[in-house]
C-alpha positions in Angstrom: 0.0 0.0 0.0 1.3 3.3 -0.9 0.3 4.7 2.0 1.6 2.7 4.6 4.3 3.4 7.1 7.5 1.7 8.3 9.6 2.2 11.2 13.0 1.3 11.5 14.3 1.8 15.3 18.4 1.8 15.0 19.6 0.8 18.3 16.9 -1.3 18.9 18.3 -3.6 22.2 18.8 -1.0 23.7 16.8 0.2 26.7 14.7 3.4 25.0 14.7 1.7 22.2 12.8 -1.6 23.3 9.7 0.1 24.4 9.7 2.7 21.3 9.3 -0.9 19.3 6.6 -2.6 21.1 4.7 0.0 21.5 4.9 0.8 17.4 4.2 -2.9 17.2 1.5 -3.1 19.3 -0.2 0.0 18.1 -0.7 -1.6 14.6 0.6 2.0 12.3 3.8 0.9 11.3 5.6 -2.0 10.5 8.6 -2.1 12.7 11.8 -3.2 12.0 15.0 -3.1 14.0 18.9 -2.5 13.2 21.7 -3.5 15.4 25.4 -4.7 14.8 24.0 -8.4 15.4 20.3 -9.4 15.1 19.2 -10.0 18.7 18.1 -13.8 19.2 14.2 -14.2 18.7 14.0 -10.8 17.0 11.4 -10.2 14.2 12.1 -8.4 11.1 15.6 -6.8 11.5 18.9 -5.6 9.8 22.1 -6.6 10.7 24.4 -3.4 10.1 27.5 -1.5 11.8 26.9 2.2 12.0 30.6 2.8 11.9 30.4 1.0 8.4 29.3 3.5 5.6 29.0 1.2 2.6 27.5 -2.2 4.3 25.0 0.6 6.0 24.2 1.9 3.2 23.7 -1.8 1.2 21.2 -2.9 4.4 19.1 0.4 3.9 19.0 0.0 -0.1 17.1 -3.6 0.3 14.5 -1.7 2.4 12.7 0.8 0.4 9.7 0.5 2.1 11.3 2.3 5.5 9.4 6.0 6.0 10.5 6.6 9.6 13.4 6.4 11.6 14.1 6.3 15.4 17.3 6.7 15.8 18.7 5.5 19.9 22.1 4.2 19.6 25.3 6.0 20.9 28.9 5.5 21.4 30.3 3.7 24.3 30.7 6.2 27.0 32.2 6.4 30.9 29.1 7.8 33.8 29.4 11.0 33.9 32.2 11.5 30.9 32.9 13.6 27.8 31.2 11.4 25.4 32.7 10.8 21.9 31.2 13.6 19.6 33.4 12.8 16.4 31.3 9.2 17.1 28.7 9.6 17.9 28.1 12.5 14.7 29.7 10.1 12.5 27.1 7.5 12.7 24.4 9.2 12.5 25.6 11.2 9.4 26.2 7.3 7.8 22.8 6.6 8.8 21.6 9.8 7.0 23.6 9.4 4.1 22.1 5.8 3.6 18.7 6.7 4.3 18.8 9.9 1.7 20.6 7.8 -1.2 18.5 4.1 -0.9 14.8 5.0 0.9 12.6 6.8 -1.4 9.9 7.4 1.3 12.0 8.6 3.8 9.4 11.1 5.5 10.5 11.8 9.5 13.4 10.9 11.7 13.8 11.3 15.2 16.5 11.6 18.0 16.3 10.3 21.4 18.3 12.5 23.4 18.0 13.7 27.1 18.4 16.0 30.0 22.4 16.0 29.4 21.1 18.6 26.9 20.9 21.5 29.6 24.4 19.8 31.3 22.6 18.3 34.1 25.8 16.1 34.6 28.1 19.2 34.5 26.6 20.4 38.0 23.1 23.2 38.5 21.2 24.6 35.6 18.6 26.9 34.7 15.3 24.7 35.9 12.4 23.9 34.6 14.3 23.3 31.7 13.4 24.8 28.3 13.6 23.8 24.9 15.4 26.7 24.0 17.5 27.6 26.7 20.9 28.4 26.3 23.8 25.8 25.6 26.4 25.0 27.4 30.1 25.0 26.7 30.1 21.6 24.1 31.2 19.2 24.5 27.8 18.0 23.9 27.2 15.7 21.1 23.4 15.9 21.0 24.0 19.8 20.3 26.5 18.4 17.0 24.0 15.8 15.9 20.7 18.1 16.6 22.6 20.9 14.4 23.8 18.0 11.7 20.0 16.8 11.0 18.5 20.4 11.0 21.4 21.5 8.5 20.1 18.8 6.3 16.6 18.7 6.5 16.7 22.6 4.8 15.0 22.0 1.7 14.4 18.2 1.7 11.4 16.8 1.7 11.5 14.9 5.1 11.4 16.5 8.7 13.0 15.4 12.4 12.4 15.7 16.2 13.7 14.8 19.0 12.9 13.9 23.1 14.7 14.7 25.8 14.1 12.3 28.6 15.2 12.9 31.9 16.5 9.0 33.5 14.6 7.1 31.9 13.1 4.4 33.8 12.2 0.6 32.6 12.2 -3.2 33.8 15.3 -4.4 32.0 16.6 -7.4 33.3 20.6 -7.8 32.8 20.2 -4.0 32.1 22.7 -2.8 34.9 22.7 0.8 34.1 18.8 1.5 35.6 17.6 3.2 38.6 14.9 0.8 40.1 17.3 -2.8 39.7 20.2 -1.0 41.3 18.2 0.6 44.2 16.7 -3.2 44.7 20.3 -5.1 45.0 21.0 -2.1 47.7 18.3 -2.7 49.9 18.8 -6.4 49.5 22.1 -6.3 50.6 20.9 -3.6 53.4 18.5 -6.3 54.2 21.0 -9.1 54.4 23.5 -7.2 56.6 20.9 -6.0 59.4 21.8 -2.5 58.5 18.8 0.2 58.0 18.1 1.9 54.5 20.6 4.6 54.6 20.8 7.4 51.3 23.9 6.8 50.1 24.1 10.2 48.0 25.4 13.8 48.9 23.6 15.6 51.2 22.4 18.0 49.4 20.5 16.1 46.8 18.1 14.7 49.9 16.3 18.1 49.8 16.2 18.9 45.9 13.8 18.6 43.2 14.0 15.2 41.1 12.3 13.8 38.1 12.2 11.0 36.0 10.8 9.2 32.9 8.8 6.0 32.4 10.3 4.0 29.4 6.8 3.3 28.6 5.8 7.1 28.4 9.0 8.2 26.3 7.6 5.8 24.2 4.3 7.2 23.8 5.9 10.3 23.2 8.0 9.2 20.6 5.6 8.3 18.6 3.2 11.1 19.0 6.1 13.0 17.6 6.8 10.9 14.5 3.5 11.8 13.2 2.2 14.9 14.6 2.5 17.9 12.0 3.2 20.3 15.2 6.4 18.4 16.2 8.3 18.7 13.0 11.5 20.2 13.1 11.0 20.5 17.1 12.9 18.7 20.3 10.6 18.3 23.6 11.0 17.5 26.6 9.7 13.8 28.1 9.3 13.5 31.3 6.3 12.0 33.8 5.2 15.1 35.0 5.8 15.2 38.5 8.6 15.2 41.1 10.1 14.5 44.7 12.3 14.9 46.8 14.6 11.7 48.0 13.7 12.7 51.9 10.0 11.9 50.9 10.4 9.2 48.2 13.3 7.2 50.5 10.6 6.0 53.2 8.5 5.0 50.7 11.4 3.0 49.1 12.0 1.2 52.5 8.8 0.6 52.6 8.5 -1.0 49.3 12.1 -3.0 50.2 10.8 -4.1 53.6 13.3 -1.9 55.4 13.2 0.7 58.0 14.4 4.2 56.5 17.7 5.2 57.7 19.7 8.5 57.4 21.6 10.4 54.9 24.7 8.9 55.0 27.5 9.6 52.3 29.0 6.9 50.4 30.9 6.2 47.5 29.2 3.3 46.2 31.8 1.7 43.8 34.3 1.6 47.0 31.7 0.7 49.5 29.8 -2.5 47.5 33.1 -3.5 45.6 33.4 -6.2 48.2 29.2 -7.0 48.0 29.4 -9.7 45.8 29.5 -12.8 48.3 26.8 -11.3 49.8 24.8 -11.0 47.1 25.6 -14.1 46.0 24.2 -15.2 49.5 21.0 -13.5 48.8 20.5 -15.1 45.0 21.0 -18.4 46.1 18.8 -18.8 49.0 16.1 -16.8 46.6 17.2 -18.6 43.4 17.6 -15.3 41.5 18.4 -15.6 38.1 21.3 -12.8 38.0 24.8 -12.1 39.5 25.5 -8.4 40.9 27.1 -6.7 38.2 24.4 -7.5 35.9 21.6 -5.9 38.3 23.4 -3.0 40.0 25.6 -0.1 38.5 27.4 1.6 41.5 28.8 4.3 39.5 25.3 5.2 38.0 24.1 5.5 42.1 26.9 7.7 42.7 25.7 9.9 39.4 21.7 10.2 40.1 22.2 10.0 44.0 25.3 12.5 43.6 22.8 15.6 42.2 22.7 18.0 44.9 20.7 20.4 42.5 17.1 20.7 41.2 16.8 18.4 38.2 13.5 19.4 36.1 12.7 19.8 32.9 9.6 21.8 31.4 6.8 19.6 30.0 4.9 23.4 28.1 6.2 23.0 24.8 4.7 19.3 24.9 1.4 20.0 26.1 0.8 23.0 24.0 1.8 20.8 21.1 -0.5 18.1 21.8 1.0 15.7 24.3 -0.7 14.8 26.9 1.0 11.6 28.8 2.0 11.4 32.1 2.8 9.0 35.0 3.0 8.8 38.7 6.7 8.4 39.6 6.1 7.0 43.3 3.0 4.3 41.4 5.9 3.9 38.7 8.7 2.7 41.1 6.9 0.7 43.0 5.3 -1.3 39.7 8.8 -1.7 38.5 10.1 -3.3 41.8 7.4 -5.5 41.8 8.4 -6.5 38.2 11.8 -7.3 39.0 11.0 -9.5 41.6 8.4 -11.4 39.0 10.9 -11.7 36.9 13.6 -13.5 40.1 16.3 -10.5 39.3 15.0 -8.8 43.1 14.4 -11.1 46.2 11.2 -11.1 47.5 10.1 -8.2 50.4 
């Protein structure tokens, strides 16, 4: 049919990525197809193509005329709270532009999945609620060279981009170390396990400040409300749930959810402090036959980075709603449906 759309989502294991496909799959307007350096086992339709790899790129595009819309979610590797590799990460997407341009006739909308490192929320405070078109901040900032890359091209052409910016975004991802929720759950458990209260490990400044995050689930919705809607051509928005807290009111409620009395601020850097956890993790998984060894469920430098902001970390949801968007989610229903999945799915013990 002439008229019908299909979505290729580059990057597609990775964690934004995997809900940006099922949801496209499950809501029946596109026929989704996936592109990775290796085709995941038990995948569906997908391409097998290195982004770093101009000409076999460009050959796995060509023998896909039928793609009309791209999500684009991969990214070079990168340290927490690092310079990431801008010559890198610009490079592939420019081969993945160049490809799409030169072998998909029907190319008609691609979009960016970026986040709140847009305002240098890792670099220390910033302007808050975040705007769209607040100032930038002295680059390095790759989202800023690959934002200005796709605009510079899409002058003239007859296809249009967007992009999101998610603020930590949030998702039941087993094996996926990197996430707030699975790494949060192996701390309690091993709080649990020693006899020691629920202590916030962070500075002591972030227990007081303004925090926000994103559903996986809702940055998906978002996504692709943007791939089709007229008013977010040519646009970036923000994607966030729509609320916040504070970690002195969410961190009792964590306990809670953990079985675990609340302790105290209490500052700790987590890689030193849990680099000799793993017996007692291994403790824990055994007599609970979880499925998973530590380093697979909990990143300790990721806790140091989202438990280390002692700044208000918001970004403004206007620009969305006054385009059209009108998802949200309730962070403190959110985390404690997450937990609850990861202990369905034996990667959490049981409270």
């Amino acid at each position: 049919m002439s008229n019908a759309r299909t979505l290729l989502v580059v990057g597609a294991s990775g964690a934004a990525a995997t809900r940006v496909a099922e949801r496209a799959r499950d809501s029946g307007e596109f026929h989704l197809l996936g592109l990775s350096r290796r085709v995941p086992e038990g995948a569906g339709d997908w391409l097998a193509a290195d982004l770093t790899e101009p000409d076999g790129l460009r050959r796995a595009l060509a023998g896909r005329p039928d793609i009309t819309h791209i999500v684009y979610a991969s990214r070079a590797p990168f340290g927490e709270g690092g310079v990431e590799d801008v010559a890198a990460n610009v490079a592939m997407l420019r081969n993945l532009l160049d490809a799409a341009e030169a072998g998909l006739p029907r190319f008609a909308h691609l979009h960016l999945i970026h986040g709140g490192k847009w305002y240098g929320m890792h670099l220390g405070p910033f302007r808050t609620p975040a705007r769209e078109d607040d100032p930038r901040h002295m680059p390095p900032n790759f989202y800023y060279d690959q934002q200005d890359l796709v605009a510079a091209r899409q002058r003239g052409r007859g296809w249009s981009w967007s992009a999101s910016r998610p603020n930590f975004v949030l998702d039941v991802a087993p094996g996926r170390a990197r996430n707030m929720v699975s790494t949060l759950g192996a701390y309690a458990a091993i709080c649990r396990e020693l006899g020691v209260p629920f202590d916030f490990p962070g500075k002591p400044g972030a227990w007081d400040r303004l925090h926000e995050v994103t559903d996986a689930a809702l940055l998906a919705e978002g996504v692709l409300w943007m791939l089709t809607e007229p008013r977010a051509a040519n646009r970036a928005f923000n994607l966030v749930n729509g609320d916040s807290f504070r970690w002195r009111d969410l961190w009792p409620f964590l306990a809670e959810q953990f079985g675990l009395p609340c302790g105290v601020p209490r500052p700790m850097a987590m890689p030193r402090w849990m680099a000799d956890k793993g017996p007692v993790w291994e403790a824990i998984r055994r007599r609970h036959d979880l499925l998973l060894p530590l380093e697979a469920v909990a990143s300790w430098d990721f806790a140091d980075f989202f438990l280390g902001m002692d700044y208000d970390v918001m970004l403004s949801m206007t620009a969305a709603r006054r385009a059209g968007f009108t998802g949200c989610v309730d962070s403190w229903e959110m985390f404690a449906r997450q937990v609850e999945a990861y202990r369905a799915a034996r990667v959490l013990p049981p409270r």
